[in-house]
C-alpha atoms as an extended CHARMM CRD file, in Angstrom:
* protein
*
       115  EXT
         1         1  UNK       CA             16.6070000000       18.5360000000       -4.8570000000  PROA      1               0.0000000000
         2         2  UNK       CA             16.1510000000       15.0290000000       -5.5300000000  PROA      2               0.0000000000
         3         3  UNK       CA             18.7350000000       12.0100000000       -4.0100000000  PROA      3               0.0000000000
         4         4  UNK       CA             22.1560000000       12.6680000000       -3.6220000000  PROA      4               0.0000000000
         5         5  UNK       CA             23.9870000000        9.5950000000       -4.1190000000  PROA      5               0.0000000000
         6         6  UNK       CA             27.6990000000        9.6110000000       -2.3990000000  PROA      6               0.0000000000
         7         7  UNK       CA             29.0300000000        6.1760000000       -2.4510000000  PROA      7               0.0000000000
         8         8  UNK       CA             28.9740000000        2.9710000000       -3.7910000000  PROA      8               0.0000000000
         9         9  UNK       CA             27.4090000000       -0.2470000000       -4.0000000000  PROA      9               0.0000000000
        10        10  UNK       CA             24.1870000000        1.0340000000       -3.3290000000  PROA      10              0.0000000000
        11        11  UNK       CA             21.2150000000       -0.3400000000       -4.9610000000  PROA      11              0.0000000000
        12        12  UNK       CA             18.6260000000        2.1820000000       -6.4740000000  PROA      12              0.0000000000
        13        13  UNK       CA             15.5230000000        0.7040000000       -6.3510000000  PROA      13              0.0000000000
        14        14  UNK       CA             11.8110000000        1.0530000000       -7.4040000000  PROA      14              0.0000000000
        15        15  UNK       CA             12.0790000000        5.1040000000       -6.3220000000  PROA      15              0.0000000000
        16        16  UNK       CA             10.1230000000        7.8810000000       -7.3470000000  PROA      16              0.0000000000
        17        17  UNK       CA             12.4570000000       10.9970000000       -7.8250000000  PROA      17              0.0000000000
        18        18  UNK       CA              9.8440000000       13.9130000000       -9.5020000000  PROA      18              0.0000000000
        19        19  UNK       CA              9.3260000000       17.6240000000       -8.9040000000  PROA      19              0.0000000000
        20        20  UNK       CA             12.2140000000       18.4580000000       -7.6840000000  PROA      20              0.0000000000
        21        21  UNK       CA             12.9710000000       22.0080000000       -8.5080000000  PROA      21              0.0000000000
        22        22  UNK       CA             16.9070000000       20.7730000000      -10.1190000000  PROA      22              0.0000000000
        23        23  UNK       CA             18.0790000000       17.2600000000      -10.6950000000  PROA      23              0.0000000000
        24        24  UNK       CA             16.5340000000       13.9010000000       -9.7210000000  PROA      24              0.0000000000
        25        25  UNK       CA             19.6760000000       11.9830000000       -8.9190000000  PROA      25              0.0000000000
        26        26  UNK       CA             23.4930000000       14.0830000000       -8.3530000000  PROA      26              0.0000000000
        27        27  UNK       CA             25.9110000000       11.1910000000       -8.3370000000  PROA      27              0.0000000000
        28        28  UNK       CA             28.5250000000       12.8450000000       -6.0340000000  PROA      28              0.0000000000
        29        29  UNK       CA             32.3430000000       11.8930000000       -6.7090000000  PROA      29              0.0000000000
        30        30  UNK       CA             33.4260000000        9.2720000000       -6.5450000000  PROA      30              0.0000000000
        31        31  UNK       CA             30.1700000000        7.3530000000       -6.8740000000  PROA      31              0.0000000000
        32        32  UNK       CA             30.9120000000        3.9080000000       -8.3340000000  PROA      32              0.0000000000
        33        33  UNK       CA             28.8520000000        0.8340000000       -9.2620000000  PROA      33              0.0000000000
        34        34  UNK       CA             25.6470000000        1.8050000000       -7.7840000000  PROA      34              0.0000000000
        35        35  UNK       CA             22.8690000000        0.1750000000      -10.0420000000  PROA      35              0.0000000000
        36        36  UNK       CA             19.5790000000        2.4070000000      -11.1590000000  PROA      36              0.0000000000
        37        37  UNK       CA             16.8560000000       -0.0630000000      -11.8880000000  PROA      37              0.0000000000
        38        38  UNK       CA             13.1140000000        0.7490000000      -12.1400000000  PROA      38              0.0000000000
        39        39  UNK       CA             13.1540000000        3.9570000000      -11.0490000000  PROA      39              0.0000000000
        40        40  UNK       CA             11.0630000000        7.1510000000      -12.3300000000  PROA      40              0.0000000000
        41        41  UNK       CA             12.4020000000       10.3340000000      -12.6160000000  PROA      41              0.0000000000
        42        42  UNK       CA             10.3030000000       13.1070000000      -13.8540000000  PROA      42              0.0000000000
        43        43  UNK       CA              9.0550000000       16.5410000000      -13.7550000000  PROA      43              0.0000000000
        44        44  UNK       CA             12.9050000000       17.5280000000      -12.6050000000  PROA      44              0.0000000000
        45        45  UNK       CA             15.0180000000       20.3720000000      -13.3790000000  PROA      45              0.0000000000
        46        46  UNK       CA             17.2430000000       19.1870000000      -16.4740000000  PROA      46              0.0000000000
        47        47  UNK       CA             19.0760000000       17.6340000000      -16.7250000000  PROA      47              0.0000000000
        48        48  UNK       CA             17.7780000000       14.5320000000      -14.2170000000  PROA      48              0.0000000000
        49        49  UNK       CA             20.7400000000       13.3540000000      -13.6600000000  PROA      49              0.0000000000
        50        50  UNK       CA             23.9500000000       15.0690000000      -12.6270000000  PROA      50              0.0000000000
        51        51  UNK       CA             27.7290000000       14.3810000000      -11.8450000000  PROA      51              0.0000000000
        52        52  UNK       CA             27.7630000000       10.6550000000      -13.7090000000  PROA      52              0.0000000000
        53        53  UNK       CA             30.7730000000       11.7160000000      -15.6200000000  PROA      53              0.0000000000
        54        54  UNK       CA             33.8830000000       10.2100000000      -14.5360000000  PROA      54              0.0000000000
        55        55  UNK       CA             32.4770000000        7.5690000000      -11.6730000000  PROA      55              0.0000000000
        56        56  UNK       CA             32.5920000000        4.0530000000      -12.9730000000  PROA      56              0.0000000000
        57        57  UNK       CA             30.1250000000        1.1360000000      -13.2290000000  PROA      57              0.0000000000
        58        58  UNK       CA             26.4030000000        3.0510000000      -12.8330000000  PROA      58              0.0000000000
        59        59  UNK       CA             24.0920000000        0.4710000000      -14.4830000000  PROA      59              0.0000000000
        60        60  UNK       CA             20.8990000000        2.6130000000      -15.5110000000  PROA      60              0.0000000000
        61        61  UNK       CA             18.5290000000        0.6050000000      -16.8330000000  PROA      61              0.0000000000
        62        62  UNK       CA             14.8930000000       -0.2860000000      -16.8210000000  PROA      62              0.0000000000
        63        63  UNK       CA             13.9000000000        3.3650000000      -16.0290000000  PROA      63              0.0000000000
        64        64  UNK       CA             11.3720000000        5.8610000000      -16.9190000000  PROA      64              0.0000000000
        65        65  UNK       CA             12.4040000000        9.6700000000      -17.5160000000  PROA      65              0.0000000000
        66        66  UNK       CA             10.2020000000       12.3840000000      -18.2640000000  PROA      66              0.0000000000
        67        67  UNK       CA             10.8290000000       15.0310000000      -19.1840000000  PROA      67              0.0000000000
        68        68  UNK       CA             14.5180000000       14.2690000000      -20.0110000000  PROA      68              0.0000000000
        69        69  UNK       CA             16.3130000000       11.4550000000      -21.2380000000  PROA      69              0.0000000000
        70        70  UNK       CA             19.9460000000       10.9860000000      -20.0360000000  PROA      70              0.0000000000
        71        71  UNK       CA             22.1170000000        8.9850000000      -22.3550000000  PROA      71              0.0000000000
        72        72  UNK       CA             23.2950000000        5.5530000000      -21.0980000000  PROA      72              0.0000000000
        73        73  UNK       CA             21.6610000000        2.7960000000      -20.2090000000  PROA      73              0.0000000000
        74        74  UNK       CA             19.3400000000       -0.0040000000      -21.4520000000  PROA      74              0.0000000000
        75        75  UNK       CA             15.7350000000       -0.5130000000      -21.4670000000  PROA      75              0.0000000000
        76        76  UNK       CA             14.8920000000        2.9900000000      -20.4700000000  PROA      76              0.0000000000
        77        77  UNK       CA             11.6650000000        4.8550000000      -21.4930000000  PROA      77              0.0000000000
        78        78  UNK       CA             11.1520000000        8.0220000000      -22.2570000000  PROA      78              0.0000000000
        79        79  UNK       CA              7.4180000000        8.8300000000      -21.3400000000  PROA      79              0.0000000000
        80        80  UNK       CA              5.2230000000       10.5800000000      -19.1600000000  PROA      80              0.0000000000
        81        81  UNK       CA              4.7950000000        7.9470000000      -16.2480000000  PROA      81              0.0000000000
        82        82  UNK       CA              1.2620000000        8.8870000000      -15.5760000000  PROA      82              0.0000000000
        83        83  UNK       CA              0.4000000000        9.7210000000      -11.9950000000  PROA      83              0.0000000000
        84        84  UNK       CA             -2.9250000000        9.6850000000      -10.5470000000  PROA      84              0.0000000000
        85        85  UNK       CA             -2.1890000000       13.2850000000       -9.3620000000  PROA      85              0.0000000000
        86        86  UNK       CA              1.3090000000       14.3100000000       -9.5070000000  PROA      86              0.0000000000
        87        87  UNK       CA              0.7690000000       17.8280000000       -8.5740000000  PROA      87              0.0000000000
        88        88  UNK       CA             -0.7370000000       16.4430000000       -5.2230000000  PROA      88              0.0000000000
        89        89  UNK       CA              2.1210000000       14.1860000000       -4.4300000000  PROA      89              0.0000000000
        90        90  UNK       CA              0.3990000000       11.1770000000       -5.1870000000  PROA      90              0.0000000000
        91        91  UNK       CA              2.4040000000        9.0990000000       -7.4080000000  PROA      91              0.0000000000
        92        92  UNK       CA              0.6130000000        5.7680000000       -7.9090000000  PROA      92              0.0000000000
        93        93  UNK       CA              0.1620000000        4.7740000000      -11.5970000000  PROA      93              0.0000000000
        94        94  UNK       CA             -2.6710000000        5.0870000000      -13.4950000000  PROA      94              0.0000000000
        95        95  UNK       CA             -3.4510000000        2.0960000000      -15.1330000000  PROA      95              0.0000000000
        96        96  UNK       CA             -3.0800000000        3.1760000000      -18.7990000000  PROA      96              0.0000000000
        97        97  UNK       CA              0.9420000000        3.7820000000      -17.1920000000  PROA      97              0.0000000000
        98        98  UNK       CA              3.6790000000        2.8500000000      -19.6010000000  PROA      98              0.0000000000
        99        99  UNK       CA              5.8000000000        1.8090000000      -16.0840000000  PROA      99              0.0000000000
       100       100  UNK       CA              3.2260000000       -1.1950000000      -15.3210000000  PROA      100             0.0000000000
       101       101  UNK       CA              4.7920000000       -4.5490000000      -16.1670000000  PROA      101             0.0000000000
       102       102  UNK       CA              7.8600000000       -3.2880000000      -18.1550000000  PROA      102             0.0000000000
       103       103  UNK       CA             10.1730000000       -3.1310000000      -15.3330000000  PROA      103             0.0000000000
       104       104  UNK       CA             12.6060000000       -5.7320000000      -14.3480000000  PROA      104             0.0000000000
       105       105  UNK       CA             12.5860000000       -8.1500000000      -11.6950000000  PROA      105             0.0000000000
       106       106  UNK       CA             14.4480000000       -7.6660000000       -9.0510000000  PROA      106             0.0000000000
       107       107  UNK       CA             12.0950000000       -9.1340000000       -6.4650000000  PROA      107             0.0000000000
       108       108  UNK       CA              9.8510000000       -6.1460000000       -5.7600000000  PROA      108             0.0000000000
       109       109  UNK       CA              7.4800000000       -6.6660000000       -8.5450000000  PROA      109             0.0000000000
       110       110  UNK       CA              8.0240000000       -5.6170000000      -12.1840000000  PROA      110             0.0000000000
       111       111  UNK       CA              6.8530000000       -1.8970000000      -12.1640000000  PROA      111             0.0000000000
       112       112  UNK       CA              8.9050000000        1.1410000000      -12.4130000000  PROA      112             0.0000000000
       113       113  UNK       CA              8.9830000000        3.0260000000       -9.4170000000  PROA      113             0.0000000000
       114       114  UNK       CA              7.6600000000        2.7750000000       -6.1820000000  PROA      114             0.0000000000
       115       115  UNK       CA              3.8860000000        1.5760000000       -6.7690000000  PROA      115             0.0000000000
């Protein structure tokens, strides 16, 4: 399993959420205005994200999905991030990565995910 998110007003941040056998993110009710911003979710079960039906005010934007592309949001690719070896469970970015420099900034830097 990936996160399970059970509350709200909680910032998702620069995260990495990949090979996780089901989902990448389970919003669990109620789960209400919790932002998703520059995060990378990929290489999940489908779909990768779960339970956002009926919970309010769950900004998704500026994320990368692979191998599925949930509707909503703004700014979202839908790519293969590129991991130096994702298999080994090491997620920095090649350099070729389409999440380099197309994130937002929200004070971490402006890459998607957690590199």
């Amino acid at each position: 399993y990936g996160m399970v998110l059970g509350g709200s007003f909680c910032n998702v941040y620069h995260n990495v959420l990949a090979f996780n056998l089901n989902f990448g993110l389970n919003y669990q009710d109620p789960s209400n205005n919790n932002p998703l911003r520059n995060n990378i979710l990929a290489f999940n079960g489908t779909p990768s994200i779960i339970g956002a039906s009926g919970n309010t005010g769950n900004v998704r934007e500026y994320n990368c999905y692979w191998t599925d592309n949930p509707s909503g949001g703004s700014n979202n690719i839908n790519q293969d991030p590129l991991f130096v070896n994702g298999a080994a469970l090491d997620f920095r970015l090649q350099g070729s990565s389409p999440c380099l420099g197309t994130g937002t900034n929200l004070g971490y830097g402006l890459n998607r995910g957690a590199y």
